[in-house]
DSSP file (Angstrom, degrees, kcal/mol; ACC not computed):
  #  RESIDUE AA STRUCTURE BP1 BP2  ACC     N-H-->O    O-->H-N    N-H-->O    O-->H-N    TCO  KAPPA ALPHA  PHI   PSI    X-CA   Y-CA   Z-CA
    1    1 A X              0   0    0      0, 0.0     2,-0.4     0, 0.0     0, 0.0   0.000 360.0 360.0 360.0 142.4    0.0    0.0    0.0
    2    2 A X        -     0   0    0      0, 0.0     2,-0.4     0, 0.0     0, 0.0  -0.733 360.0-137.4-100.2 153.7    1.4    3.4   -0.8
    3    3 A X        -     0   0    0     -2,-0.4     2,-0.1     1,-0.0     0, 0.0  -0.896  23.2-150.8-104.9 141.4    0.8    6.4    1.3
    4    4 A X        -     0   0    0     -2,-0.4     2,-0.3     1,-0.2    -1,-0.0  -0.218  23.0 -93.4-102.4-164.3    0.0    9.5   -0.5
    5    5 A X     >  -     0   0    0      1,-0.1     4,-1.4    -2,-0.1    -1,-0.2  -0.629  29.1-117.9 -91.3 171.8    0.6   12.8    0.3
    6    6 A X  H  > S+     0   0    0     -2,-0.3     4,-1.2     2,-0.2    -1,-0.1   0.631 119.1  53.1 -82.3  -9.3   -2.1   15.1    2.2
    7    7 A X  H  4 S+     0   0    0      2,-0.2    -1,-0.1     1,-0.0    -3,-0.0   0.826 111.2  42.1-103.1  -2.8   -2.1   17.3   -1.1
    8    8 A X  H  4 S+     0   0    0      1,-0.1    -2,-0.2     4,-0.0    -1,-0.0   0.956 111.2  63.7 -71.9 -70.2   -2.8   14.3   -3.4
    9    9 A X  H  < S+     0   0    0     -4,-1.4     2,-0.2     0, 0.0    -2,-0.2   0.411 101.1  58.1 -34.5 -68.3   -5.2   13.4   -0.6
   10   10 A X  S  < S-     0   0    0     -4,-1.2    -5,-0.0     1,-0.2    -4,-0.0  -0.302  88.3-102.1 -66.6 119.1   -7.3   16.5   -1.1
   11   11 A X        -     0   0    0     -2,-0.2     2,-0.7     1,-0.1    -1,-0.2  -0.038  36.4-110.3 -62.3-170.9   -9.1   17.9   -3.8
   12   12 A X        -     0   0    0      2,-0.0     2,-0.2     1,-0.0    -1,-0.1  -0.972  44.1-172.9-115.6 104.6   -7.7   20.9   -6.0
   13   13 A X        -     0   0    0     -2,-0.7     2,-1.3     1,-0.0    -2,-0.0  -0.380  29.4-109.5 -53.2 142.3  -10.0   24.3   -5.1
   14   14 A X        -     0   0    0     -2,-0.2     2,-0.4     1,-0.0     3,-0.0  -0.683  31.8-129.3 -83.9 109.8   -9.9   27.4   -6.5
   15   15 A X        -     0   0    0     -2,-1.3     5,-0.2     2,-0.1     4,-0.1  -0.338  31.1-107.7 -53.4 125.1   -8.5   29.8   -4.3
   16   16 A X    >>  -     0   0    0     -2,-0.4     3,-1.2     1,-0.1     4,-0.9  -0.261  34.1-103.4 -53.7 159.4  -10.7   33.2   -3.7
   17   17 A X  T 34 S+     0   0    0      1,-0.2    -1,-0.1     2,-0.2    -2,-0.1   0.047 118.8  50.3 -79.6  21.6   -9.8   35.8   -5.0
   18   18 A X  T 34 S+     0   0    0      4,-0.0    -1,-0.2    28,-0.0    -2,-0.1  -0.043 104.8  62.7-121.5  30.5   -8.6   37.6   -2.7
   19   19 A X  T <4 S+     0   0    0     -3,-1.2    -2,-0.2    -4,-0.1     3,-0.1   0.889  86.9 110.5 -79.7 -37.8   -6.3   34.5   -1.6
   20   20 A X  S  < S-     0   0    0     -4,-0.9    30,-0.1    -5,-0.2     3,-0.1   0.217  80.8 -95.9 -43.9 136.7   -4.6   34.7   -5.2
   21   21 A X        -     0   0    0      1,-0.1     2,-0.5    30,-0.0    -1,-0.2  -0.459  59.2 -94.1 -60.7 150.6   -1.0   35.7   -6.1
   22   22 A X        -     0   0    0     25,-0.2     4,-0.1     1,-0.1     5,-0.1  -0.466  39.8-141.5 -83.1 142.0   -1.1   39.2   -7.0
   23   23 A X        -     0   0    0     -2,-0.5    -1,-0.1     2,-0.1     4,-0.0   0.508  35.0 -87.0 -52.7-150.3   -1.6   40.1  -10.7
   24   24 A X  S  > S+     0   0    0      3,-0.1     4,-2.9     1,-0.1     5,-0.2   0.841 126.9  43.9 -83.0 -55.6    0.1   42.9  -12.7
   25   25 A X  T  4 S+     0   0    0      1,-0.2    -1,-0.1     2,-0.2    -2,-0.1   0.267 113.2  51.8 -78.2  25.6   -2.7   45.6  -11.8
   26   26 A X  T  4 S+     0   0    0     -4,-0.1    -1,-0.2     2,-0.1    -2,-0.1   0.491 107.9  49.7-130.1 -23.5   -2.6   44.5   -8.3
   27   27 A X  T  > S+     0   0    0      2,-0.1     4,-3.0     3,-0.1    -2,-0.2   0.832 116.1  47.0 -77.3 -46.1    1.4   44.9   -8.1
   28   28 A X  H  X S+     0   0    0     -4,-2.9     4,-2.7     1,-0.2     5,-0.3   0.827 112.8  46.7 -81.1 -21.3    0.9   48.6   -9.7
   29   29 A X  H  > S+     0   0    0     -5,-0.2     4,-0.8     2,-0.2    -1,-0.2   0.753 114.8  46.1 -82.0 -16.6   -1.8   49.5   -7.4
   30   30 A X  H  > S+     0   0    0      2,-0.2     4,-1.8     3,-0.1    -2,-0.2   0.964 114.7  47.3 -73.3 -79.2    0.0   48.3   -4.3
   31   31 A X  H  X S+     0   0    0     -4,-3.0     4,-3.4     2,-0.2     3,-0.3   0.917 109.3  53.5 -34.7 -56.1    3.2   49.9   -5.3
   32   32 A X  H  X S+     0   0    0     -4,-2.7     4,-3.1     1,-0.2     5,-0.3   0.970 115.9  47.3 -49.8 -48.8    1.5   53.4   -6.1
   33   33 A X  H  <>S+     0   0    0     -4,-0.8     5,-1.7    -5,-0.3    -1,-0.2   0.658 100.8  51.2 -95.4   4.0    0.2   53.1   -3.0
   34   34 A X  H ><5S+     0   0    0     -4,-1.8     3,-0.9    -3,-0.3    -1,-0.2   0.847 106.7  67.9 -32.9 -84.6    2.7   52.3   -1.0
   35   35 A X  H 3<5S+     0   0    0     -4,-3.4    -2,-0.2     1,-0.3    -3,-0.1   0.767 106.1  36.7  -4.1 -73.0    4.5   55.5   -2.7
   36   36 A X  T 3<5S-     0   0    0     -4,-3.1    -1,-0.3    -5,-0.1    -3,-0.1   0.194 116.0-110.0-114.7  34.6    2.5   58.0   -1.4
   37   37 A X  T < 5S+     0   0    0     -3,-0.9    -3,-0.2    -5,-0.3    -2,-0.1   0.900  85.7 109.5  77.8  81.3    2.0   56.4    2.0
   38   38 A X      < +     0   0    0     -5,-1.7     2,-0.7     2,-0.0    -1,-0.1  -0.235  34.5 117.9 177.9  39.9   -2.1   55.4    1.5
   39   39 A X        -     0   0    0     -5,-0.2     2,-0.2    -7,-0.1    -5,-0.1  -0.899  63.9-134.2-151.7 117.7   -2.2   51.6    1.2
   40   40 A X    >>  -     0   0    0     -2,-0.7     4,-0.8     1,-0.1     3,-0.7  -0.443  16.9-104.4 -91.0 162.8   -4.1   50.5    4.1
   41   41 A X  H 3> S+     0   0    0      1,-0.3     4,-3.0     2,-0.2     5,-0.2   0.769 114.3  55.5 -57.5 -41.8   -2.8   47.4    6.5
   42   42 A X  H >> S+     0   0    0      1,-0.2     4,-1.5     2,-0.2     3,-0.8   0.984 110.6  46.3 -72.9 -53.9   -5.0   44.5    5.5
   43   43 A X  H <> S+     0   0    0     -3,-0.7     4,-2.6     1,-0.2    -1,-0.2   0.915 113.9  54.8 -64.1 -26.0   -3.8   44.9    1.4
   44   44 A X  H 3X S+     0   0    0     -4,-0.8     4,-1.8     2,-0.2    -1,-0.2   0.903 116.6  34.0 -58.6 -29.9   -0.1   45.1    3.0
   45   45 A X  H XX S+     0   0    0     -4,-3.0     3,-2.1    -3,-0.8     4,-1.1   0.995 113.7  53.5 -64.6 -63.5   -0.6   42.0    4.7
   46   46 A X  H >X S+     0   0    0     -4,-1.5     3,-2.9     1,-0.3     4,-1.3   0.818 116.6  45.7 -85.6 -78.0   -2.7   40.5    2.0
   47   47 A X  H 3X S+     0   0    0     -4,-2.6     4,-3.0     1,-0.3    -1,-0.3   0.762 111.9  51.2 -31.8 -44.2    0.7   41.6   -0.4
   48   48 A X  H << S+     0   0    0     -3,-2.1    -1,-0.3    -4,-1.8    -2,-0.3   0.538 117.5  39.1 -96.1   0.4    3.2   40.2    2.0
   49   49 A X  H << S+     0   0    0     -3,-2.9    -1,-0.3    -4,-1.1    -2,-0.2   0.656 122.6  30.6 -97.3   3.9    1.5   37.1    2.1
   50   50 A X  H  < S+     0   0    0     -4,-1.3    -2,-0.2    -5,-0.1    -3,-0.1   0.409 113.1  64.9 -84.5 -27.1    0.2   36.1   -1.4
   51   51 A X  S  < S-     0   0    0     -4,-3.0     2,-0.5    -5,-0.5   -30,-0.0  -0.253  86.9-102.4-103.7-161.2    3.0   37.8   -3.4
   52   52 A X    >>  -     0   0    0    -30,-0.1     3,-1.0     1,-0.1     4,-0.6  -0.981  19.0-143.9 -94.2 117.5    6.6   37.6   -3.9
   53   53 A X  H 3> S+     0   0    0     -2,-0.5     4,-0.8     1,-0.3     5,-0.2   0.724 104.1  61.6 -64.9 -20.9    8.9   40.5   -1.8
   54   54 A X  H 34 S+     0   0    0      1,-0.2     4,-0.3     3,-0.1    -1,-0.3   0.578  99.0  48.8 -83.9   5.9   11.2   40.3   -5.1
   55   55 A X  H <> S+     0   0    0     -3,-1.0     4,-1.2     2,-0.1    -2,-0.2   0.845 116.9  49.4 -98.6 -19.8    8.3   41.6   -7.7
   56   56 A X  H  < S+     0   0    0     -4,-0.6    -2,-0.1     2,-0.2    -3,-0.1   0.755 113.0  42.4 -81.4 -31.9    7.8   44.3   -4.9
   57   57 A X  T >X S+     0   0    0     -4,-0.8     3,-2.3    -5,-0.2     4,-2.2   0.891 116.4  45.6 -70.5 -63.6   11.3   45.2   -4.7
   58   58 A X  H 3> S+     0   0    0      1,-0.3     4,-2.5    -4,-0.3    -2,-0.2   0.950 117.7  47.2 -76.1 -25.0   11.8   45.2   -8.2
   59   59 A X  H 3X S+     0   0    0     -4,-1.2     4,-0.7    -5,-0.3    -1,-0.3   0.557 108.0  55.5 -45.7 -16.3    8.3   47.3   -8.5
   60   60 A X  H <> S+     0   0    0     -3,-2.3     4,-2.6     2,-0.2    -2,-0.2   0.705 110.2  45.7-128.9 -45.9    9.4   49.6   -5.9
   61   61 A X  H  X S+     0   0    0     -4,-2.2     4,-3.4     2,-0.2    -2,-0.2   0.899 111.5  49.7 -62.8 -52.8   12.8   50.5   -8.0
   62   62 A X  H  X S+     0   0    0     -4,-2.5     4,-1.5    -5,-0.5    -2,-0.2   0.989 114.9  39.5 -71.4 -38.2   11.4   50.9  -11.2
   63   63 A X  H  X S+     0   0    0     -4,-0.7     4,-2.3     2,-0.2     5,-0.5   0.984 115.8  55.3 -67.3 -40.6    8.5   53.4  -10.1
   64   64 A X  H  X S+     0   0    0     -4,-2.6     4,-2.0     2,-0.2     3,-0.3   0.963 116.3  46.3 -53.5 -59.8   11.8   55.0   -7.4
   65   65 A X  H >X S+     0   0    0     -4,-3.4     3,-1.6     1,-0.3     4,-1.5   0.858 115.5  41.5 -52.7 -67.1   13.6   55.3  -11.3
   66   66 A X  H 3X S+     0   0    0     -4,-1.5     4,-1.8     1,-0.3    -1,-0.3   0.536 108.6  53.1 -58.3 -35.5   11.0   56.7  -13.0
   67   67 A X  H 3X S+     0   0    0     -4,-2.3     4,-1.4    -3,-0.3    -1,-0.3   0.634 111.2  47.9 -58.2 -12.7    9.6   59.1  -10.8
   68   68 A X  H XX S+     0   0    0     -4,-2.0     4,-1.6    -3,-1.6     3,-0.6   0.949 110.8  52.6 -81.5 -53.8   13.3   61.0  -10.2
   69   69 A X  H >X S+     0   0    0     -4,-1.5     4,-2.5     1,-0.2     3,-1.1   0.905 114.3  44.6 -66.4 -32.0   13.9   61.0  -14.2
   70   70 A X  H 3X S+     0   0    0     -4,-1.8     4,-4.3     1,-0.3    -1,-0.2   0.902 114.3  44.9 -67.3 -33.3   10.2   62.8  -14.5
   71   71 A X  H <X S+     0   0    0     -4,-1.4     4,-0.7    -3,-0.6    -1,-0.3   0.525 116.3  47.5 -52.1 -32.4   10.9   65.1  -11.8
   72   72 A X  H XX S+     0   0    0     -4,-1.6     4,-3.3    -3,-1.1     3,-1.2   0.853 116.5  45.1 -64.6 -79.0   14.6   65.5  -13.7
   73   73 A X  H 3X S+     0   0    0     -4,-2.5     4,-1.8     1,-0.3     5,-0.2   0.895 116.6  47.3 -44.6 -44.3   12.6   66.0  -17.2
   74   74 A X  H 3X S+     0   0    0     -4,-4.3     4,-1.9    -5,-0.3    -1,-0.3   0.973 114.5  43.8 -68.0 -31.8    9.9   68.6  -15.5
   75   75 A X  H <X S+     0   0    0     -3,-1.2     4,-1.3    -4,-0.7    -1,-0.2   0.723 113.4  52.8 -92.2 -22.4   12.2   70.5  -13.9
   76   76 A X  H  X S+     0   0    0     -4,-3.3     4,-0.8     2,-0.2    -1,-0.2   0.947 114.2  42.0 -43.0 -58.4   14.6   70.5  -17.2
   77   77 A X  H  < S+     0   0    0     -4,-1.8    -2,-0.2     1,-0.3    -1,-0.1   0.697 115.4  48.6 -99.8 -23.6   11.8   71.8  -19.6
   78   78 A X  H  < S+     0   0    0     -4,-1.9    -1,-0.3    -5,-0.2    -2,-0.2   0.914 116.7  47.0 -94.9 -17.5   10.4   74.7  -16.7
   79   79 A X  H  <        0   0    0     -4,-1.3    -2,-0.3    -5,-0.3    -1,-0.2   0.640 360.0 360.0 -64.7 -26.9   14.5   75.8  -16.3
   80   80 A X     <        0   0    0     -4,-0.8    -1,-0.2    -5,-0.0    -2,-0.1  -0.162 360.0 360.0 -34.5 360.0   14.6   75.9  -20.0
């Protein structure tokens, strides 16, 4: 006789949805809000246990790049 595992054991559910890794728009809305300090405790938990902390990281760097060069480029064009 073989012993299974408990997750053969079990059937395969659908997670809810708000169990789910987060998507793309769910990574930008997270980040943005993060950003300007608005992203209220239960979606930080909800992030830092469904997602990965490197898509957040690497999220968190590209919006950091991209707001300094617009903030470069406005401040270019009104010195100009």
């Amino acid at each position: 006789m073989t012993q299974q595992s408990k997750d053969e054991q079990q059937p395969i559910e659908e997670q809810p949805q708000d169990q789910k890794k987060p998507n793309t728009v769910d990574l930008l809305k997270s980040t943005l809000s993060a950003a300007i300090g608005v992203q209220s405790n239960a979606n930080r938990e909800k992030d830092f246990t469904h997602g990965n902390i490197k898509t957040f990281v690497v999220a968190g760097i590209i919006f950091t790049v991209l707001f300094i060069g617009t903030v470069i480029t406005v401040v270019n064009l009104v010195l100009s």
